[in-house]
N, CA, C and O atoms as CSV, one atom per row, in Angstrom:
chain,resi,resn,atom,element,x,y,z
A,1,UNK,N,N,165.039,113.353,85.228
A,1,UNK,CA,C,164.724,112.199,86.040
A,1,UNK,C,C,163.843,111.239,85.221
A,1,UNK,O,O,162.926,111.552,84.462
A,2,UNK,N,N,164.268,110.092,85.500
A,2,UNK,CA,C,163.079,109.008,84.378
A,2,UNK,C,C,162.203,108.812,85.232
A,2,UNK,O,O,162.273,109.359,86.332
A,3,UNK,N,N,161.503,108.237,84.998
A,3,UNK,CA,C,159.715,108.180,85.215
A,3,UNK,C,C,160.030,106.724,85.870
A,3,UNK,O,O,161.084,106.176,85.546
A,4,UNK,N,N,159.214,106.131,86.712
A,4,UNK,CA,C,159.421,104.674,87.205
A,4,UNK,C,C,159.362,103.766,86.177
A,4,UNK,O,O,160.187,102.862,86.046
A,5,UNK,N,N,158.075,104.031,85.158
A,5,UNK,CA,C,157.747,103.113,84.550
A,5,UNK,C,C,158.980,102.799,83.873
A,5,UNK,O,O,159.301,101.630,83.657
A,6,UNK,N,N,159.926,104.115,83.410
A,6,UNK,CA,C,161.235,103.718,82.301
A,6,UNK,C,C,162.020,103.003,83.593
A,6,UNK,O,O,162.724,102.055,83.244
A,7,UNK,N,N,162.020,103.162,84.373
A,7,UNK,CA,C,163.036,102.350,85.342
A,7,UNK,C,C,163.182,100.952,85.393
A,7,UNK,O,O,164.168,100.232,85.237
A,8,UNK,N,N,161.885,100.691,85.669
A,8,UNK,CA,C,161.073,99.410,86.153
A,8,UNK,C,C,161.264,98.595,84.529
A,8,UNK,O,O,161.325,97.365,84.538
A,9,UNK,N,N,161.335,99.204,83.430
A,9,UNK,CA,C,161.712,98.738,82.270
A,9,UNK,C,C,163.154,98.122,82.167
A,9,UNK,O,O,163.469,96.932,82.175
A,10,UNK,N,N,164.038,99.364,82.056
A,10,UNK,CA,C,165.592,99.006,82.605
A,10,UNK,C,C,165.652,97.702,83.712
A,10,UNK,O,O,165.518,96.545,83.314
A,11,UNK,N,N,165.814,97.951,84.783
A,11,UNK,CA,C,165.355,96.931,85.922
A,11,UNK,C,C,164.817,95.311,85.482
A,11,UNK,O,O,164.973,94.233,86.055
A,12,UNK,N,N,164.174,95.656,84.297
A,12,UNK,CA,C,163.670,94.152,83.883
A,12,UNK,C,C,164.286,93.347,82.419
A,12,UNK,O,O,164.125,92.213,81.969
A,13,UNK,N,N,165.157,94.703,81.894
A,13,UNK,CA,C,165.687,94.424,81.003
A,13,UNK,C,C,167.248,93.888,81.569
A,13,UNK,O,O,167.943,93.209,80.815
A,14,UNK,N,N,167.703,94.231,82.878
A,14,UNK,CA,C,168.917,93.843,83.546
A,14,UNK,C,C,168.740,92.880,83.884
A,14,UNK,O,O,169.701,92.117,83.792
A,15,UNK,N,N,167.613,92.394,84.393
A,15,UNK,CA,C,167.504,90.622,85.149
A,15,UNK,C,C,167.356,90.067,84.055
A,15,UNK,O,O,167.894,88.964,84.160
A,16,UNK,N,N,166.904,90.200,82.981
A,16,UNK,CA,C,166.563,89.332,81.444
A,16,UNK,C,C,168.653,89.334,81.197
A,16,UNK,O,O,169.159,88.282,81.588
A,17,UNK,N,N,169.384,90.095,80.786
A,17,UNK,CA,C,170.832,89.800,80.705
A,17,UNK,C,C,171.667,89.060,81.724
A,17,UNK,O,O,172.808,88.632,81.551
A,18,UNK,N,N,170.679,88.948,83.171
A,18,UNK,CA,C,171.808,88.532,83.971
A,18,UNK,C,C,170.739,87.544,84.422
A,18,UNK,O,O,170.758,87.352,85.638
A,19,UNK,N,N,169.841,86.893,83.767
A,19,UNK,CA,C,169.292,85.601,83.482
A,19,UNK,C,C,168.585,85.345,85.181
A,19,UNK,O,O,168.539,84.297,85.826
A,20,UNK,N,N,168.131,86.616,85.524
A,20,UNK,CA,C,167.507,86.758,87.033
A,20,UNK,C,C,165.596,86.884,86.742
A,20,UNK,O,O,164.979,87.833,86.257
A,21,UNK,N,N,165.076,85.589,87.235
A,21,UNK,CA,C,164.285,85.486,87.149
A,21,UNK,C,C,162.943,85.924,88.097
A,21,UNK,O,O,161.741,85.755,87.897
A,22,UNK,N,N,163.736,86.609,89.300
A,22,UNK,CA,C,162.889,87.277,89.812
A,22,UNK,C,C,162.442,88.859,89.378
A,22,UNK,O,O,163.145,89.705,88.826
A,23,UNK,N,N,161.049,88.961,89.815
A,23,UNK,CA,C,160.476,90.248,89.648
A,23,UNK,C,C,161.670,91.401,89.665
A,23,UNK,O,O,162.755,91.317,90.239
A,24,UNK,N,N,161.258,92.291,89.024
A,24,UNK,CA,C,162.901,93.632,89.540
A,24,UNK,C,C,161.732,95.099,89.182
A,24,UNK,O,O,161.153,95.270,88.110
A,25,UNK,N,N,161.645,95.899,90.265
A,25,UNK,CA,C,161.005,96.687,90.200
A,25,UNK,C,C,161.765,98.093,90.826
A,25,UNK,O,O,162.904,98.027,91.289
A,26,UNK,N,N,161.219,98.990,90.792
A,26,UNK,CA,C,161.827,99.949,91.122
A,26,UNK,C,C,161.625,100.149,93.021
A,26,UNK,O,O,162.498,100.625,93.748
A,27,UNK,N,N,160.347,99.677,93.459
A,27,UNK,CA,C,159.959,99.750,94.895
A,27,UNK,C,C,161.020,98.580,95.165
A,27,UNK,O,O,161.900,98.951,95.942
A,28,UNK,N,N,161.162,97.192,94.695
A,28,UNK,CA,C,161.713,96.407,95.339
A,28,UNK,C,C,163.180,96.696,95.234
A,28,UNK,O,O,163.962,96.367,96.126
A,29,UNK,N,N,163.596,97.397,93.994
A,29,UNK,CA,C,165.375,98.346,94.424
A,29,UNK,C,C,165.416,99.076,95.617
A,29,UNK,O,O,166.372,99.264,96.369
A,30,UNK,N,N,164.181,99.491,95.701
A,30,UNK,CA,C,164.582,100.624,97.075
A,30,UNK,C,C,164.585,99.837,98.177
A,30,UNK,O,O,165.431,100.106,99.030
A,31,UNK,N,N,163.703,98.753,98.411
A,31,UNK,CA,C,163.041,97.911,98.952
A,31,UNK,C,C,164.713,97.312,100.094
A,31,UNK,O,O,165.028,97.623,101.243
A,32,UNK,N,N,165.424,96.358,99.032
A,32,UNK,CA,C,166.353,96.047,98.667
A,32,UNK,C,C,167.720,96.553,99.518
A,32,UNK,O,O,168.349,96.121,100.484
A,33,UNK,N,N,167.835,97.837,98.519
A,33,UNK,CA,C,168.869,98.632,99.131
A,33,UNK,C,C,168.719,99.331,100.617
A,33,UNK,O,O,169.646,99.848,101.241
A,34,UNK,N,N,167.162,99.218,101.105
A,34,UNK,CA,C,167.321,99.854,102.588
A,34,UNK,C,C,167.560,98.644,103.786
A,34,UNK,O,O,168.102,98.732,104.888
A,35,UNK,N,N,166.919,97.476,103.092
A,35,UNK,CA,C,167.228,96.675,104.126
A,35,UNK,C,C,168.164,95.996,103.793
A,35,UNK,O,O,168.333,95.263,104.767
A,36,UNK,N,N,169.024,95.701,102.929
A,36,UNK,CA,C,170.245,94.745,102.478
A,36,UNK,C,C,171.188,95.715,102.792
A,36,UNK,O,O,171.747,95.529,103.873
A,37,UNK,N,N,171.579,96.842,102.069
A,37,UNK,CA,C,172.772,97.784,102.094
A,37,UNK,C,C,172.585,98.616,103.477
A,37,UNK,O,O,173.479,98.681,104.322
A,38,UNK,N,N,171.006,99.402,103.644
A,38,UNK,CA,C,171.397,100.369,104.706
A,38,UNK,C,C,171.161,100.063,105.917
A,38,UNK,O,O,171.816,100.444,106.887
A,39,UNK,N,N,169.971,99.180,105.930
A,39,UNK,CA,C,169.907,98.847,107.936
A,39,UNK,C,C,170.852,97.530,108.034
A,39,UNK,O,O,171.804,97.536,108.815
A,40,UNK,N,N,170.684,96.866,107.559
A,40,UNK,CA,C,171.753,95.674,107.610
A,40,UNK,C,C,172.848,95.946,108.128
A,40,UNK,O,O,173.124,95.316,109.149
A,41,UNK,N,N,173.909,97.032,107.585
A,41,UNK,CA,C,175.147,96.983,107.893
A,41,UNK,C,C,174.860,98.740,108.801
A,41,UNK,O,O,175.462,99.762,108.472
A,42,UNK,N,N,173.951,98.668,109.790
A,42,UNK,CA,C,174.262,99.814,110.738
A,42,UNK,C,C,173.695,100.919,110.378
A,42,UNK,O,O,173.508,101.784,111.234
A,43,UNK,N,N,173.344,101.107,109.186
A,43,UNK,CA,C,172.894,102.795,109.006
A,43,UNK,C,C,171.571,102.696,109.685
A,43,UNK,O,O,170.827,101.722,109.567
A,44,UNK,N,N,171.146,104.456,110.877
A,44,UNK,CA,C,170.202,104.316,111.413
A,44,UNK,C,C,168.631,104.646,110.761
A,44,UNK,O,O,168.451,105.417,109.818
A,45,UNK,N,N,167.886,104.130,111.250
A,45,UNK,CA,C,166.569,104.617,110.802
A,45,UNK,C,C,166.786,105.803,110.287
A,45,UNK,O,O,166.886,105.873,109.062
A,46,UNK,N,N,166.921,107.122,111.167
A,46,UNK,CA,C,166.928,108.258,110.626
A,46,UNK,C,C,167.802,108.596,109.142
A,46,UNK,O,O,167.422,109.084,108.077
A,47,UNK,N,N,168.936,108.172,109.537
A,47,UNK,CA,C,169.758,108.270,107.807
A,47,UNK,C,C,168.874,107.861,106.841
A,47,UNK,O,O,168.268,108.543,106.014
A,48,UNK,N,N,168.857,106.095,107.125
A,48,UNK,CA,C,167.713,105.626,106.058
A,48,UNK,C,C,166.542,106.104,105.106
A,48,UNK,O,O,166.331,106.060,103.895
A,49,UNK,N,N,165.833,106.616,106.301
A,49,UNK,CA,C,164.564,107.307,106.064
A,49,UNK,C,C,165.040,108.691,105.095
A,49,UNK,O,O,164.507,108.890,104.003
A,50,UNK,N,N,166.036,109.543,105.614
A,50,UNK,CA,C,166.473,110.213,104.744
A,50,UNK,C,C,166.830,110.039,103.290
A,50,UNK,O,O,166.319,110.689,102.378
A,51,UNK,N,N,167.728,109.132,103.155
A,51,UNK,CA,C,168.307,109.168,101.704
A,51,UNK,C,C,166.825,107.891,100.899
A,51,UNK,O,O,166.920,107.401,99.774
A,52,UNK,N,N,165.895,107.703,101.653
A,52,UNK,CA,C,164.724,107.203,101.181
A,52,UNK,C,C,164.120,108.195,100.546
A,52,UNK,O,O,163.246,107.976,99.708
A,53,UNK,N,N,164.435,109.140,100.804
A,53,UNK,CA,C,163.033,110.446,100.861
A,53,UNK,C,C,161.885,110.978,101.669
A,53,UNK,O,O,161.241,112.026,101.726
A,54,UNK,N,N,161.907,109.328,102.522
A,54,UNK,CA,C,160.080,109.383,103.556
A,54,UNK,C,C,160.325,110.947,104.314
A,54,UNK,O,O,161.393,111.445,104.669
A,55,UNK,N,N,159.137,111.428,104.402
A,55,UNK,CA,C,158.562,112.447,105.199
A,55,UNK,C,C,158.670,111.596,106.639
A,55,UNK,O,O,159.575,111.782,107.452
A,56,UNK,N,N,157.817,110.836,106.771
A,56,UNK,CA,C,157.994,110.201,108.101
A,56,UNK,C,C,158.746,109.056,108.426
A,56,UNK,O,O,159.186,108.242,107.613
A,57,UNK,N,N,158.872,109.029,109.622
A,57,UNK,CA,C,160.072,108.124,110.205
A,57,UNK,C,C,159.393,106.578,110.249
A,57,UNK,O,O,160.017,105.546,110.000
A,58,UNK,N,N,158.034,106.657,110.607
A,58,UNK,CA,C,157.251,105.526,110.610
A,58,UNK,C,C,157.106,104.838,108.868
A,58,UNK,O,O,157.083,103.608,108.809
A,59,UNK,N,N,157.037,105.412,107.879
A,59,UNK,CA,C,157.338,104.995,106.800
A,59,UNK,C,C,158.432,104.148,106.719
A,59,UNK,O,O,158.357,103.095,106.085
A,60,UNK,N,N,159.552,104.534,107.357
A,60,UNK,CA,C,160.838,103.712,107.341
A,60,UNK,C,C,161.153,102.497,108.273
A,60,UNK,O,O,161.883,101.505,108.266
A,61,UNK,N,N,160.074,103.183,109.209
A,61,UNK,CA,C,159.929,101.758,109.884
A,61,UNK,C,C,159.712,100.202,109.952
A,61,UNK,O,O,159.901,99.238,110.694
A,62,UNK,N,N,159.065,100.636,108.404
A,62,UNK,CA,C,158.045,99.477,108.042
A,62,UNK,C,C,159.422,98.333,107.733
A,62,UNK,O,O,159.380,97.122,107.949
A,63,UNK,N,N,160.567,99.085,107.193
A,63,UNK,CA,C,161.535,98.115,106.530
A,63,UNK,C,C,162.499,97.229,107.984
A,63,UNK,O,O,162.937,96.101,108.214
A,64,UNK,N,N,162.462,98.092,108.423
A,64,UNK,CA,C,163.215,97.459,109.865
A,64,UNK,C,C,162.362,96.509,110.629
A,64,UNK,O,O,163.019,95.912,111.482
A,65,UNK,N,N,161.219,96.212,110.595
A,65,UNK,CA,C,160.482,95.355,111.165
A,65,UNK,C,C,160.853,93.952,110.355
A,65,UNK,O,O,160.382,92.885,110.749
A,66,UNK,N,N,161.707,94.020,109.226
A,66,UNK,CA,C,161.722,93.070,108.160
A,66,UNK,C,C,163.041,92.103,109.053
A,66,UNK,O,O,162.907,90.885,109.171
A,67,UNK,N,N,164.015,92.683,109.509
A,67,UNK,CA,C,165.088,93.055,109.762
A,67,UNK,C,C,165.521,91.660,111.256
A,67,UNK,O,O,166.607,91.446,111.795
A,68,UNK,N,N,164.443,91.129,111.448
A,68,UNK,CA,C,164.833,90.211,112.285
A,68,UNK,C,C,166.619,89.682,112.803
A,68,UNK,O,O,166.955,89.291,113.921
A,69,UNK,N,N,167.315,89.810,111.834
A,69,UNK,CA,C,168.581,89.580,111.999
A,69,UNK,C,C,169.347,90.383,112.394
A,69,UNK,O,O,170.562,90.189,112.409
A,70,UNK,N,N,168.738,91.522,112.819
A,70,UNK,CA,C,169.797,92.691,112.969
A,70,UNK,C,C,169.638,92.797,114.842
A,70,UNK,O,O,170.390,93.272,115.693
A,71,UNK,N,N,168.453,92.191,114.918
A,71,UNK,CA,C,168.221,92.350,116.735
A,71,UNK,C,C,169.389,90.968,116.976
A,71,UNK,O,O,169.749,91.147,118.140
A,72,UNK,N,N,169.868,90.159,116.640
A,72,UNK,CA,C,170.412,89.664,116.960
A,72,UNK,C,C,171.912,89.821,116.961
A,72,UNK,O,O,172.631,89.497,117.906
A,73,UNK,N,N,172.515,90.588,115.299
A,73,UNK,CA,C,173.584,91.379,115.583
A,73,UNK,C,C,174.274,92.241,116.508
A,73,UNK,O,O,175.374,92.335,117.052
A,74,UNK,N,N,173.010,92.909,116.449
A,74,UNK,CA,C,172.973,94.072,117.457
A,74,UNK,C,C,173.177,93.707,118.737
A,74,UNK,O,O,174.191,94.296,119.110
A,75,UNK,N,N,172.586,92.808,119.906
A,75,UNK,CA,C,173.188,91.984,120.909
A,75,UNK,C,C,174.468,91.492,121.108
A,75,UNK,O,O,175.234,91.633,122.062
A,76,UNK,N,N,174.618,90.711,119.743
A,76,UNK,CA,C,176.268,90.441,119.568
A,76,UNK,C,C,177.185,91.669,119.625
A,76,UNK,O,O,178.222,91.475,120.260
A,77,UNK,N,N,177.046,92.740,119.163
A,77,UNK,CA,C,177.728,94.123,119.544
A,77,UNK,C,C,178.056,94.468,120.901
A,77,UNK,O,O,179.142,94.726,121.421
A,78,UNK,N,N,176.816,94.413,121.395
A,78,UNK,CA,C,176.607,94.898,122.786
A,78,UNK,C,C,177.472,93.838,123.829
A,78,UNK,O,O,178.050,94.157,124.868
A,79,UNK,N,N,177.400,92.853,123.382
A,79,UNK,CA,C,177.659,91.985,124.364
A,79,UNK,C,C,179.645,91.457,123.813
A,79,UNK,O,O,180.507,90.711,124.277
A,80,UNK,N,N,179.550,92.192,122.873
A,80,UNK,CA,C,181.427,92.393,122.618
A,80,UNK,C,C,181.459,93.714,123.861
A,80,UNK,O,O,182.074,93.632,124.924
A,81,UNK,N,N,180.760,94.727,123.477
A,81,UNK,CA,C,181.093,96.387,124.097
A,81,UNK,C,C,181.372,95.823,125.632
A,81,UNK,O,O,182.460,95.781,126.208
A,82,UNK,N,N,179.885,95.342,126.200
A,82,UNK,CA,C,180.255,95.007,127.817
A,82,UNK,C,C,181.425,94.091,128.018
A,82,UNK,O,O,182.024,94.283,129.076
A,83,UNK,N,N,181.967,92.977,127.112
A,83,UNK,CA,C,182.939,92.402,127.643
A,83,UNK,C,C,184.140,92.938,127.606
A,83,UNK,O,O,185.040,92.458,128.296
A,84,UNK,N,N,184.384,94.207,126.656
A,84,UNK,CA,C,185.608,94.843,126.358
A,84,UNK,C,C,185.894,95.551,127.727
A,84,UNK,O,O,186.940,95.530,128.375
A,85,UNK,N,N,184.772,96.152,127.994
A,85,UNK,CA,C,184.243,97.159,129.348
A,85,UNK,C,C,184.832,96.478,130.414
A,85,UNK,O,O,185.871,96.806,130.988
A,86,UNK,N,N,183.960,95.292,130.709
A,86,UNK,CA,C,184.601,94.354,131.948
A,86,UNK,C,C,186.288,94.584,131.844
A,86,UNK,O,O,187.111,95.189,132.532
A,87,UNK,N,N,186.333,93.930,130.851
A,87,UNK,CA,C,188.083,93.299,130.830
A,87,UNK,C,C,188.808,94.888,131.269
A,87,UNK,O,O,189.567,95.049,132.224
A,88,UNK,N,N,188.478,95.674,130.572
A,88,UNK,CA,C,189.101,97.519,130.610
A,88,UNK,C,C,188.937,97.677,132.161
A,88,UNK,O,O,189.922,97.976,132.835
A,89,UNK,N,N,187.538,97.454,132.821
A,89,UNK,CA,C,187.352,97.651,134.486
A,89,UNK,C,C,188.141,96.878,135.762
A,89,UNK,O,O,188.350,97.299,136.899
A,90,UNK,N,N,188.502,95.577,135.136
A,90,UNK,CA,C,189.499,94.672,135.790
A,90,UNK,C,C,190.477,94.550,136.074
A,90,UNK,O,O,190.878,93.857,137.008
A,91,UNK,N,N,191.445,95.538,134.946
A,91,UNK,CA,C,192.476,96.072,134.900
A,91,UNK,C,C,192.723,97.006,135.594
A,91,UNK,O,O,193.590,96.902,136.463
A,92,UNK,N,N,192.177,97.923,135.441
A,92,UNK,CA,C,192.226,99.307,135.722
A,92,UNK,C,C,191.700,99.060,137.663
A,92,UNK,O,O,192.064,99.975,138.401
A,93,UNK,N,N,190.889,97.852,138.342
A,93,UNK,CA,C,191.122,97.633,139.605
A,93,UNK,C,C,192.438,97.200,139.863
A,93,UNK,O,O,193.093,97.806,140.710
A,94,UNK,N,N,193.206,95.681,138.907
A,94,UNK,CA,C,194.284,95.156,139.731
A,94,UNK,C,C,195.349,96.068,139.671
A,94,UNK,O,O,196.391,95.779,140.260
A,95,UNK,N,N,195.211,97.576,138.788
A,95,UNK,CA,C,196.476,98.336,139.105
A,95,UNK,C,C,196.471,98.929,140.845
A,95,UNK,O,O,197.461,99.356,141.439
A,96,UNK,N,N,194.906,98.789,141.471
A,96,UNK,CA,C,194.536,99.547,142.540
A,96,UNK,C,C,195.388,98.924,143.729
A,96,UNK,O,O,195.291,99.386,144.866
């Protein structure tokens, strides 16, 4: 396993080739990948927190508070589910 510091090296030697001028660290990869790749597109806290490593769930929490956009996704879901529901319940009366 490399050490952060060799990471955080790599990491800064990749944004120097791909002419990325922001910071690149090894916290902000993880940083990154939990709220861009894993809560973003659905994976739950608990998974998250898992393939994070955290011991606690409140550790993982911290990233979902970031996450403002996902309470709004998430509504949009819900509010497809109930209309599918309706339309499925409407039917299933006018056969009555």
């Amino acid at each position: 396993m490399k050490s952060n510091q060799k990471l955080n090296a790599y990491l800064k030697e990749l944004a120097d080739i791909c002419e990325i001028t922001k910071p690149m660290t090894m916290h902000i990869a993880r940083h990154t990948f939990a709220t861009t790749v894993l809560l973003s597109n659905g994976v739950s806290m608990e998974a998250t927190s898992k393939m994070l490593g955290h011991s606690s769930l409140k550790t993982t929490q911290i990233y979902g508070k970031i996450l403002e956009t996902r309470v709004g996704s998430e509504m949009e879901m819900l509010k497809a589910k109930l209309s599918t529901k309706i339309k499925s319940d409407k039917k299933r009366e006018a056969k009555f």
